[in-house]
Backbone bond lengths (Angstrom), bond angles and torsions (degrees), N, CA, C in turn:
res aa  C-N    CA-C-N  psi(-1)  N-CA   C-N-CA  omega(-1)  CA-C   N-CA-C  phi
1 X - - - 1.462 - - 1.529 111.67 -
2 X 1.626 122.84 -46.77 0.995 124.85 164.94 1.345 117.61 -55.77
3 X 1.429 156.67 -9.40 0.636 167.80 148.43 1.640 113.15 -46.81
4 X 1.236 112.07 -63.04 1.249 131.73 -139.43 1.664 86.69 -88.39
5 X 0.813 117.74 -43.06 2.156 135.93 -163.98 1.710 65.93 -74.37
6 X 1.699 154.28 -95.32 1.204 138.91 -113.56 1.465 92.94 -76.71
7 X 0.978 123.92 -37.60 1.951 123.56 -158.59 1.537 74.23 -73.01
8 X 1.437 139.44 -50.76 1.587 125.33 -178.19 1.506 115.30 -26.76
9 X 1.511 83.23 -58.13 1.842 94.06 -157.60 1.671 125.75 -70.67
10 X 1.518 80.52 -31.46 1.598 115.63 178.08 1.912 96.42 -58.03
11 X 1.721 114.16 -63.48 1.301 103.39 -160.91 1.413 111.98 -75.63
12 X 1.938 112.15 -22.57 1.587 113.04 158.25 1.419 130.38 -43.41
13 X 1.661 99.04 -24.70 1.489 92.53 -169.78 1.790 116.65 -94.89
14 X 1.237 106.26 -14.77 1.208 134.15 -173.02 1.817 98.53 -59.53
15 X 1.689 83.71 -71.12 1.607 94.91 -171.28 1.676 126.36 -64.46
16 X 1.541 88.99 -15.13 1.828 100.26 174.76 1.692 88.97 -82.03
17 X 1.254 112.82 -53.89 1.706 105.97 -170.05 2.197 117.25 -55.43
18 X 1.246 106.31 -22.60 1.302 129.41 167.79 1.838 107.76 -66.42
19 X 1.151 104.60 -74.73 1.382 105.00 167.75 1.446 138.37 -46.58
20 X 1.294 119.81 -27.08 0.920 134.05 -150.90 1.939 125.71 -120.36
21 X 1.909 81.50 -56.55 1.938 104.73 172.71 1.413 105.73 -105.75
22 X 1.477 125.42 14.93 1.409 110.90 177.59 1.852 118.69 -66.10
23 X 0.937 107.30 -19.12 1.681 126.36 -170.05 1.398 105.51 -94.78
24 X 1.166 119.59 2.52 1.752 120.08 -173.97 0.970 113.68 -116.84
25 X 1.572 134.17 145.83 1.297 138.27 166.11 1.824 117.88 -32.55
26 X 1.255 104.15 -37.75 1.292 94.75 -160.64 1.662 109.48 -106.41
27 X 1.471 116.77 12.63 1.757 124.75 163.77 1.546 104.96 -32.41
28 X 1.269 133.17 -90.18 1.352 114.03 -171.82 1.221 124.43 -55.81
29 X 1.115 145.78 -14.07 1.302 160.88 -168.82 1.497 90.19 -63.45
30 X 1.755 98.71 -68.59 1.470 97.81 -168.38 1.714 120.58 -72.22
31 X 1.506 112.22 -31.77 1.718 110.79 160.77 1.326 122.42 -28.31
32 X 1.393 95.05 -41.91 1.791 113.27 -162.22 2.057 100.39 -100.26
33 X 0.916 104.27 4.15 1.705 99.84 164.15 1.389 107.62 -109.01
34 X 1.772 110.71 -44.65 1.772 108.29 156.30 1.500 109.68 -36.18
35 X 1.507 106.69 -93.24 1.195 100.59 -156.93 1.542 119.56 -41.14
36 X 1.328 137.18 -33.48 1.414 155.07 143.05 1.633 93.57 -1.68
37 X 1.478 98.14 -83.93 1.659 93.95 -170.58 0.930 142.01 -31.06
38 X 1.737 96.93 -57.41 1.389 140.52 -178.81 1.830 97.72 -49.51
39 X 1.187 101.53 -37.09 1.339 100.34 -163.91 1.854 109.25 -79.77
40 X 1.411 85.77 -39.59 1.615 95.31 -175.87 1.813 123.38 -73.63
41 X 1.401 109.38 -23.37 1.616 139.50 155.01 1.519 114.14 -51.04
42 X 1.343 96.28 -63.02 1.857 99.75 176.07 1.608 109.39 -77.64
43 X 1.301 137.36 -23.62 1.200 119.34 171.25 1.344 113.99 -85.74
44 X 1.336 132.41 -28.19 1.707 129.72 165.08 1.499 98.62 -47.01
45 X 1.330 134.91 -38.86 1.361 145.96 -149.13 1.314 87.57 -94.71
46 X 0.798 137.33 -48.94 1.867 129.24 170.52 1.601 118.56 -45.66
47 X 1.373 92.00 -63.80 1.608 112.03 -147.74 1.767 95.31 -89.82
48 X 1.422 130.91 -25.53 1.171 120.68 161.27 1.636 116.29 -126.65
49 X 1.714 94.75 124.39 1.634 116.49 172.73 1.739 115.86 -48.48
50 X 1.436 99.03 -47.13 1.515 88.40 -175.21 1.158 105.64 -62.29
51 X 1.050 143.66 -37.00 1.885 131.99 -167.62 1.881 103.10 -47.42
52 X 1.274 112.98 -29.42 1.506 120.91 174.20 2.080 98.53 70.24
53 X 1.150 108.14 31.55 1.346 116.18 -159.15 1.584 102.34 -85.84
54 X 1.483 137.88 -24.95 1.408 121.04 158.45 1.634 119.20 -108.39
55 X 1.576 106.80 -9.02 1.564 121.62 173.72 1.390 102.47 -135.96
56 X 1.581 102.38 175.37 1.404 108.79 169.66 1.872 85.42 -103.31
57 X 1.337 103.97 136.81 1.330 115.40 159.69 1.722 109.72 -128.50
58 X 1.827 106.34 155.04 1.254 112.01 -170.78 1.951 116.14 -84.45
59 X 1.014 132.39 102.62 1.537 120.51 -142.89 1.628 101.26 -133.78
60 X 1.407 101.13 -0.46 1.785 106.15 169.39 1.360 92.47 -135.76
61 X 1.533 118.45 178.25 1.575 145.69 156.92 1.711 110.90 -114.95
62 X 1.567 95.14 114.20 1.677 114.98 169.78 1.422 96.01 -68.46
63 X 1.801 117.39 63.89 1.477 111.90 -172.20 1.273 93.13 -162.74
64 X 1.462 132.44 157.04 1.289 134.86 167.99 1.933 112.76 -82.97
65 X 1.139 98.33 -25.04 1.631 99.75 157.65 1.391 132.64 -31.31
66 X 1.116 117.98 164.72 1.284 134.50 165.58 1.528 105.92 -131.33
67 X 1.519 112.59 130.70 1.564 125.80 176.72 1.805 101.87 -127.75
68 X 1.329 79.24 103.79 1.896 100.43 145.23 1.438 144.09 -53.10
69 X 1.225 113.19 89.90 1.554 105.24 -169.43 1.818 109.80 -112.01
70 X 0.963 102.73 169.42 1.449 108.44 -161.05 1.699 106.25 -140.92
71 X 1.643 114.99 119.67 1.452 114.22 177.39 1.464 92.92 -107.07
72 X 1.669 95.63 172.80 1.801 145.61 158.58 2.104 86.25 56.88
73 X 1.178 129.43 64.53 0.948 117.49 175.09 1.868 87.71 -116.92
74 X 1.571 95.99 -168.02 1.284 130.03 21.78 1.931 86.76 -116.85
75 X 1.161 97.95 143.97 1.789 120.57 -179.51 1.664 111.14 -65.40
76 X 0.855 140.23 130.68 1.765 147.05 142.96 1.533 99.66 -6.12
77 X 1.417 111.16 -74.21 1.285 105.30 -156.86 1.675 86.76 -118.86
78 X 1.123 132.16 -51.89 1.789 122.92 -149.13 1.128 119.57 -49.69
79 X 1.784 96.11 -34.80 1.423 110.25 -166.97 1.648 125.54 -59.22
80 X 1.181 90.85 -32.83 1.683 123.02 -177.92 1.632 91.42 -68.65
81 X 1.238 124.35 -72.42 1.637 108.86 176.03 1.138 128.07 -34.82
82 X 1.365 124.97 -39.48 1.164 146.36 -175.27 1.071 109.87 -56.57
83 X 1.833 131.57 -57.08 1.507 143.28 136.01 0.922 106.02 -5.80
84 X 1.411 121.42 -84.61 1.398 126.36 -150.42 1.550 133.00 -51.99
85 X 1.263 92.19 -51.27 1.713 118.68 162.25 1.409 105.06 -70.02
86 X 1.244 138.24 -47.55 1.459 110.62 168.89 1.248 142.60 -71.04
87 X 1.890 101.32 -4.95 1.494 125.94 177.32 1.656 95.69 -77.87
88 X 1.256 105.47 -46.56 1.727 107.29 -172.01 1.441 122.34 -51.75
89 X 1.419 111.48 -30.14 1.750 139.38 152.24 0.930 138.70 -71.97
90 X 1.196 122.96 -5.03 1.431 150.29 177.03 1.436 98.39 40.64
91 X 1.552 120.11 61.82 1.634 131.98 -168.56 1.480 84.33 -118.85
92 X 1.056 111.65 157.11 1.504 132.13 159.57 1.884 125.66 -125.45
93 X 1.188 121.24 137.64 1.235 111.32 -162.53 1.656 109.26 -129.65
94 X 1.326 123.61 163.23 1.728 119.30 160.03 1.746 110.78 -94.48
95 X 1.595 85.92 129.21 1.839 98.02 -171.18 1.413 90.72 -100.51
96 X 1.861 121.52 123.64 1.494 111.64 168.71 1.516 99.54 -95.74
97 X 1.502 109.65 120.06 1.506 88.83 166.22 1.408 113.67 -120.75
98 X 1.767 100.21 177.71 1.380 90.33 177.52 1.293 107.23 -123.29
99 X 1.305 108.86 166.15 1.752 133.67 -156.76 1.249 113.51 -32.11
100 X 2.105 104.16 -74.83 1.469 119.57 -171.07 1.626 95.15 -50.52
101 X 1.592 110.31 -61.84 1.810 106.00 -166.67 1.127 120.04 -46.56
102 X 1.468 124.31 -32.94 1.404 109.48 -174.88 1.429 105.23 -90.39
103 X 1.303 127.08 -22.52 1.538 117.63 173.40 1.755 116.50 -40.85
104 X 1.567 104.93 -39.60 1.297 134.51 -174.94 1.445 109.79 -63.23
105 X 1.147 115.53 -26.54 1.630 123.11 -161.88 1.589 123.20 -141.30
106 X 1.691 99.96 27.83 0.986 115.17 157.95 1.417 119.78 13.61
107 X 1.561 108.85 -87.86 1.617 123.39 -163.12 1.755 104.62 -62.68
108 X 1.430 116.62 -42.25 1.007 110.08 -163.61 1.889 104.29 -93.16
109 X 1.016 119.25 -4.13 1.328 119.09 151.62 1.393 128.54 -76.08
110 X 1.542 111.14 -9.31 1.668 107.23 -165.81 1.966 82.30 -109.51
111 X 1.344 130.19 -8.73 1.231 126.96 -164.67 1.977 96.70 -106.79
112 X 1.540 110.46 -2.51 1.657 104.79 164.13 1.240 108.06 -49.58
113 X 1.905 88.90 -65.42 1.583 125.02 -156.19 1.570 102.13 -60.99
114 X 1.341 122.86 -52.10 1.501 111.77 -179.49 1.725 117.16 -63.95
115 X 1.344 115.62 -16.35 1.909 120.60 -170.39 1.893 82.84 -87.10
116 X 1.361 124.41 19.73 1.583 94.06 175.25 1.425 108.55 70.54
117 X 1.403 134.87 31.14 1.160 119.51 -170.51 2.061 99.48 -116.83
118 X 1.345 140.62 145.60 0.888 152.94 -163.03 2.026 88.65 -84.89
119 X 1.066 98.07 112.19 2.026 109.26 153.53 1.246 99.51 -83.79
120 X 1.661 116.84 133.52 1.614 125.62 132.90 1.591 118.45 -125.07
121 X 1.398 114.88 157.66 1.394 122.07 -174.42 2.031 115.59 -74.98
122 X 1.187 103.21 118.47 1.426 109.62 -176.71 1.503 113.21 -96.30
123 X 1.341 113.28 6.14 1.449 132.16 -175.10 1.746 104.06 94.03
124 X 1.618 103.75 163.59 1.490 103.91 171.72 1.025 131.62 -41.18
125 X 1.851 100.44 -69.40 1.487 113.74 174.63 1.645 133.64 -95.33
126 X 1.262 110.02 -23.91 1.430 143.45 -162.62 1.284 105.62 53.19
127 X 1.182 103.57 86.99 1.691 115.71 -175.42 1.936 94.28 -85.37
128 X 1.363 99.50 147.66 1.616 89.42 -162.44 2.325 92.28 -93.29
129 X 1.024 99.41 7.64 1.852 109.03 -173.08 1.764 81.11 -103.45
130 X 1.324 142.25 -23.76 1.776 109.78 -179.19 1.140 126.45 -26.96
131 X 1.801 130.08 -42.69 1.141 138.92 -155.67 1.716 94.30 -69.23
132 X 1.259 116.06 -15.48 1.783 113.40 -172.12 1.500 102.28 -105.99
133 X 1.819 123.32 -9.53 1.219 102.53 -171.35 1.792 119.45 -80.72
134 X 1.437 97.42 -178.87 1.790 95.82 177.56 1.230 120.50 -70.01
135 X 1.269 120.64 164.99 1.518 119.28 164.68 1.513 111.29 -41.53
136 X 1.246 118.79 -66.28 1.373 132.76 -179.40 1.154 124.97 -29.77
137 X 2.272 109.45 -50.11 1.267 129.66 178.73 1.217 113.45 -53.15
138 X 1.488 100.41 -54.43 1.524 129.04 -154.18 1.614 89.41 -59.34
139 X 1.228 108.22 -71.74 2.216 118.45 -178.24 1.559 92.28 -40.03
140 X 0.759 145.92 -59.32 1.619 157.15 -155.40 1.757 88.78 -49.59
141 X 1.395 91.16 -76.66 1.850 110.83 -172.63 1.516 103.91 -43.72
142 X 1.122 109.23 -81.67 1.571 108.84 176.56 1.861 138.68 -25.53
143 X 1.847 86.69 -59.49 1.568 96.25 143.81 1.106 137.97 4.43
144 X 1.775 88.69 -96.02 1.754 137.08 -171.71 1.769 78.87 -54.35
145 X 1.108 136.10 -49.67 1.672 107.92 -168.73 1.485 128.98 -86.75
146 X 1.618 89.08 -12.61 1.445 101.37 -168.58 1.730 92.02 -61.52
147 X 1.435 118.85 -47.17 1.458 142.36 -163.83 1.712 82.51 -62.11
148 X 0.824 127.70 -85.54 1.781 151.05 169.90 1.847 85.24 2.86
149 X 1.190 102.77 -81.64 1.917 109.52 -178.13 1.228 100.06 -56.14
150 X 1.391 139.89 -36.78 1.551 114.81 -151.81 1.625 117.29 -96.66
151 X 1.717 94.79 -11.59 1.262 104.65 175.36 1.619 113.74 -84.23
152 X 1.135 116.24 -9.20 1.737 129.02 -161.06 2.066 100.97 -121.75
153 X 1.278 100.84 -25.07 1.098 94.97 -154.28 1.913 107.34 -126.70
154 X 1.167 91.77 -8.66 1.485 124.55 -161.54 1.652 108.45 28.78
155 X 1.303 133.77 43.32 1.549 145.13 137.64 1.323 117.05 -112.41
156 X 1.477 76.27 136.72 1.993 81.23 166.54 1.971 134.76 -95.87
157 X 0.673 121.02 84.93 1.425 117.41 -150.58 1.414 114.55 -29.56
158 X 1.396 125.88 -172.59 1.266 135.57 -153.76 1.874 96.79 -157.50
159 X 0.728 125.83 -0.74 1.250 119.36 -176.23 2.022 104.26 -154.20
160 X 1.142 113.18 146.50 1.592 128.30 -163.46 1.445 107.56 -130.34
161 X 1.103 109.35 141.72 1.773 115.77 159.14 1.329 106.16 -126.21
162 X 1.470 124.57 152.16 1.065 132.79 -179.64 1.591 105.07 -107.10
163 X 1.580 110.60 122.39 1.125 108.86 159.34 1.764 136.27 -38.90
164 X 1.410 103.51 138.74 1.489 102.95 -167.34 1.663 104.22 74.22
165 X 1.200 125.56 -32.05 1.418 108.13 -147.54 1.452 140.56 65.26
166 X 1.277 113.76 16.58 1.547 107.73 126.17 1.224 157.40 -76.29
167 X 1.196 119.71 160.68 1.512 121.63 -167.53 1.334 105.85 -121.75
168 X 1.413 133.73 173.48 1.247 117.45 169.68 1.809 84.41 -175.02
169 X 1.325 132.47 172.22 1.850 139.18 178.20 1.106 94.62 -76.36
170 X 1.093 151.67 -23.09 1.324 116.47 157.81 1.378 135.96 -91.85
171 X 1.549 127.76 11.61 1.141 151.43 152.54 1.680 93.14 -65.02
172 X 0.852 119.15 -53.88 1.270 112.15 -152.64 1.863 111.37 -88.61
173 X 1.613 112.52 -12.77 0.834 125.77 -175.92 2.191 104.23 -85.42
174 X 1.368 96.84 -43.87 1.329 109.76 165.62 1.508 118.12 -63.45
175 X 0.666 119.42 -37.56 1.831 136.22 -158.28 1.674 79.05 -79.72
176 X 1.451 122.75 -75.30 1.534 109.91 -163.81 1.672 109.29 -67.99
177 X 1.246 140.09 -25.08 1.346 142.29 155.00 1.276 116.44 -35.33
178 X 1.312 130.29 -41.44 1.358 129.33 -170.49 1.765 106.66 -103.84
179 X 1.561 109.45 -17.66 1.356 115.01 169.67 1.377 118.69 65.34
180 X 1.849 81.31 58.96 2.081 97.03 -178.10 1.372 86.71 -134.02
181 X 1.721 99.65 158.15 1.814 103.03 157.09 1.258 118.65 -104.93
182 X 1.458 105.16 -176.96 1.702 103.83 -167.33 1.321 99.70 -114.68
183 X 1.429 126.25 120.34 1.622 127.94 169.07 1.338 111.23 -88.99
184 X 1.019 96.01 136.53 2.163 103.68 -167.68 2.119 85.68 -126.89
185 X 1.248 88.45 -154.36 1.454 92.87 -164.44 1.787 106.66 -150.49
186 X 1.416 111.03 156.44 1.416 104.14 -175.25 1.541 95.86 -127.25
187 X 1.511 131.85 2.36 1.285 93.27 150.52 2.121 83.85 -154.42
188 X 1.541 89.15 152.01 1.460 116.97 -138.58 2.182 82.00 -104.09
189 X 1.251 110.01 111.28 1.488 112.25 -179.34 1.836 114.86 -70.80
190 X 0.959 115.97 -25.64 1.220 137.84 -166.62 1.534 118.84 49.93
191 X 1.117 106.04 26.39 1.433 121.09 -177.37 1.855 105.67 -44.90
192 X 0.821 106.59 -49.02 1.620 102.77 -175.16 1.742 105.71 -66.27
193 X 1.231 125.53 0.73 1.515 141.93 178.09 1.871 105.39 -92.41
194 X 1.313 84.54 -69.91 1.403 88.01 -162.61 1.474 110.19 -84.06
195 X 1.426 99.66 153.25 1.982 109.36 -165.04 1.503 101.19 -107.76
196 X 0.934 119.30 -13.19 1.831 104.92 -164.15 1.615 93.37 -119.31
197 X 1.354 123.84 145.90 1.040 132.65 177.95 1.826 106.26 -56.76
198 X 1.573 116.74 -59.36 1.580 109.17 -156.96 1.569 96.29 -60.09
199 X 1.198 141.16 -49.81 1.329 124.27 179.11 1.282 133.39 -73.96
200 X 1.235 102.73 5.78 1.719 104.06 159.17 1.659 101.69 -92.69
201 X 1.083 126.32 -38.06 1.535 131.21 -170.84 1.881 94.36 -77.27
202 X 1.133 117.06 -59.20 1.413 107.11 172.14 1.311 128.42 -31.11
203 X 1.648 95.97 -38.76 2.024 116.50 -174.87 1.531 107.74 -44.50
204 X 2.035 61.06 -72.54 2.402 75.70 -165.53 1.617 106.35 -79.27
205 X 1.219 140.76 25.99 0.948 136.61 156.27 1.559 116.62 -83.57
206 X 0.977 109.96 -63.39 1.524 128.11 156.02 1.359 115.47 -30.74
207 X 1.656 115.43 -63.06 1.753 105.97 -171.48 1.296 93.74 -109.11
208 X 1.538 160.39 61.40 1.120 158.37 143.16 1.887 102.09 -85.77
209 X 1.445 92.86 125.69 1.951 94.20 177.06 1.770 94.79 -157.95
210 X 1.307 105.04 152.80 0.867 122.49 -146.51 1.721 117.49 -82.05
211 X 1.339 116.56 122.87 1.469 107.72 -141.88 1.428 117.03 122.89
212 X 1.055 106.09 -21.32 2.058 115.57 -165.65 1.560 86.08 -75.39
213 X 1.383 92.67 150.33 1.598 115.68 136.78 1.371 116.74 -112.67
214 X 1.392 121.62 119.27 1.141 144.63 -168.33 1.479 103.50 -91.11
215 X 1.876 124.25 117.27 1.240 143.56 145.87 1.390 132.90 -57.24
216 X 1.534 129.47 94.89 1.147 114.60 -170.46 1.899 83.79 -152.84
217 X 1.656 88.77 158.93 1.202 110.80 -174.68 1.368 114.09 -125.71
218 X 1.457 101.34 120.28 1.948 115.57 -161.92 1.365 100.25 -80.48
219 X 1.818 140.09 -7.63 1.411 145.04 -178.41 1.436 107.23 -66.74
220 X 1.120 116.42 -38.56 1.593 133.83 -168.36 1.296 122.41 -98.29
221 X 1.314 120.72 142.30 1.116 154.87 -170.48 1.464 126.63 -59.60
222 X 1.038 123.35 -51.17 1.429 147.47 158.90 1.863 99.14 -62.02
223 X 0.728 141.66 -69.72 1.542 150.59 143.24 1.481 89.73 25.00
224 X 1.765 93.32 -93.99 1.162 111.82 -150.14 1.842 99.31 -67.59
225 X 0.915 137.24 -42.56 1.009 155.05 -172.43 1.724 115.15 -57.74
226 X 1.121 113.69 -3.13 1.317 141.53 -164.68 1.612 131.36 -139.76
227 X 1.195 97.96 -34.21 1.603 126.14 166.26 1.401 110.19 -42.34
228 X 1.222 126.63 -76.20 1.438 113.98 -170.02 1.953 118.99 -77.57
229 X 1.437 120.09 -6.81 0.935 85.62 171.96 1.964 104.63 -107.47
230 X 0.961 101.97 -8.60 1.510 99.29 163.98 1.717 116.45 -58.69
231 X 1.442 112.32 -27.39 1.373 100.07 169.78 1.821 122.71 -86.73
232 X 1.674 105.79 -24.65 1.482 117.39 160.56 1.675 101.55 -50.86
233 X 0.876 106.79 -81.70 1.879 97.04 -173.83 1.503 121.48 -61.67
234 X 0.866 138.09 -25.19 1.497 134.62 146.96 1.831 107.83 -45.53
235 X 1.068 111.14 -40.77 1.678 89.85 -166.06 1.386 94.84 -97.22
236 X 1.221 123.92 8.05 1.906 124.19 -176.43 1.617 81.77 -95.33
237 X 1.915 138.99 -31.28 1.083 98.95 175.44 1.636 117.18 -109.72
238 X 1.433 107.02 55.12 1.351 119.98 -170.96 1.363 124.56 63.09
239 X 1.552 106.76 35.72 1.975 94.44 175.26 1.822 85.25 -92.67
240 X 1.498 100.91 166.22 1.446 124.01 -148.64 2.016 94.71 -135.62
241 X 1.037 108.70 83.24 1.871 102.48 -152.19 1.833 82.21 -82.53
242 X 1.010 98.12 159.66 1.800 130.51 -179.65 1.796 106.90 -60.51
243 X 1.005 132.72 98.09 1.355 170.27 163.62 1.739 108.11 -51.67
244 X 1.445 117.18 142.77 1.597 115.65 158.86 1.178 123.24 -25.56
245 X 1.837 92.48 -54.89 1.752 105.09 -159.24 1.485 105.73 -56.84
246 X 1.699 108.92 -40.58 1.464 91.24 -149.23 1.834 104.00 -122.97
247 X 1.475 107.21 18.10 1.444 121.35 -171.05 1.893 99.71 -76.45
248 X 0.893 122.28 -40.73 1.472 124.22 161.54 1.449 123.23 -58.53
249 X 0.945 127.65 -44.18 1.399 134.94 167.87 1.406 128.18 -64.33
250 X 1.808 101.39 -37.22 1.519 113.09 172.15 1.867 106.79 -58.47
251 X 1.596 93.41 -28.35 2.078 76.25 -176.15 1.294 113.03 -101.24
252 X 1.311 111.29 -23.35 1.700 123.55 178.78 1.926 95.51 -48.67
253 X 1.591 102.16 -53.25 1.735 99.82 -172.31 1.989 117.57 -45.21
């Protein structure tokens, strides 16, 4: 919708600027600060989910919780740590995985689904060019994983993340075709950034508040390596992480 209201305003402004500043020194000037906008509007609208600017995606919790989610798994070995320490917490989290990896990891994909843990689809391959593919491609990709989980996992998920985290109208045109939502995130771990454990644990200690959906990736090293005491000091300053009881309900809302 946001989308649709800017290409409005954008082609309103054009045709008032046509009508109006064509006879003036400064007509292209202003085309070229429009289109500028236009340009800078639709790429925020790409490159960040929360703006909800070609879909609505879910990117907070109407919950005092905190929910843990986890991309590009599931890992050989990390992933399994990742378990463990969240079994030790009796936390529950959403694992996005993708297609090829979990084909690969069989056991430790069928041991998400049995720990009570929420599967969503991260695409087949996570080709890092999706944000450019077709409608067609894009359904194709998604598909291929839905099949990927249902053969390994026998569910099909209900909820999607888009690699990288872009969005683009035909994400969003696919996404409601297949009749899933898109979980985005409200605070971004940067785990795939940072190399040393204390400053990733410093991070999300610091900006973890209650309500977040937390970005983290169970493939990596630093991840796992960081995981349990970032959740010890988070709950020493009262975060309340997403539970059996109420980890279904947090996305159903």
């Amino acid at each position: 919708m946001k989308h649709k209201i800017n290409i409005f305003i954008f082609s309103a402004s054009i045709l008032v600027t046509c009508l109006f500043f064509s006879e003036t020194e400064h007509f292209y000037l202003i085309l070229f600060i429009l289109g500028l906008l236009f340009f800078i509007i639709l790429s925020a609208g790409v490159i960040f989910m929360k703006f909800n600017y070609f879909m609505k995606n879910k990117n907070r919790l109407n919950s005092a919780k905190v929910l843990l989610t986890f991309d590009d798994g599931p890992h050989n070995s990390n992933t399994d740590k990742v378990l463990r320490i969240l079994k030790s917490h009796e936390i529950k989290a959403v694992f996005f995985v993708i297609g090829d990896r979990l084909t690969k990891n069989k056991e430790i994909a069928l041991k998400i689904a049995q720990e009570g843990h929420i599967i969503g689809n991260h695409s087949q391959t996570h080709n890092p060019m999706m944000s450019l593919f077709s409608k067609r491609r894009l359904n194709t990709e998604i598909n291929q994983a839905q099949e990927s989980i249902f053969q390994i996992i026998k569910i099909k998920p209900s909820i999607f993340r888009p690699p990288i985290g872009y969005t683009n109208p035909n994400y969003a045109a696919v996404i409601k075709k297949l009749n899933m939502k898109c979980i985005g995130w409200s605070l971004r771990s940067y785990d795939s950034i940072y190399k040393t454990s204390d400053k990733l644990i410093s991070r999300l200690v610091k900006k973890t508040k209650p309500g977040d959906i937390v970005l983290l990736h169970d493939n990596l090293d630093v991840t796992c390596a960081s995981l349990n005491q970032y959740i010890i000091k988070a709950k020493s300053n009262g975060i309340i992480f997403a539970s059996s009881e109420d980890i279904q309900n947090i996305l159903d809302d």
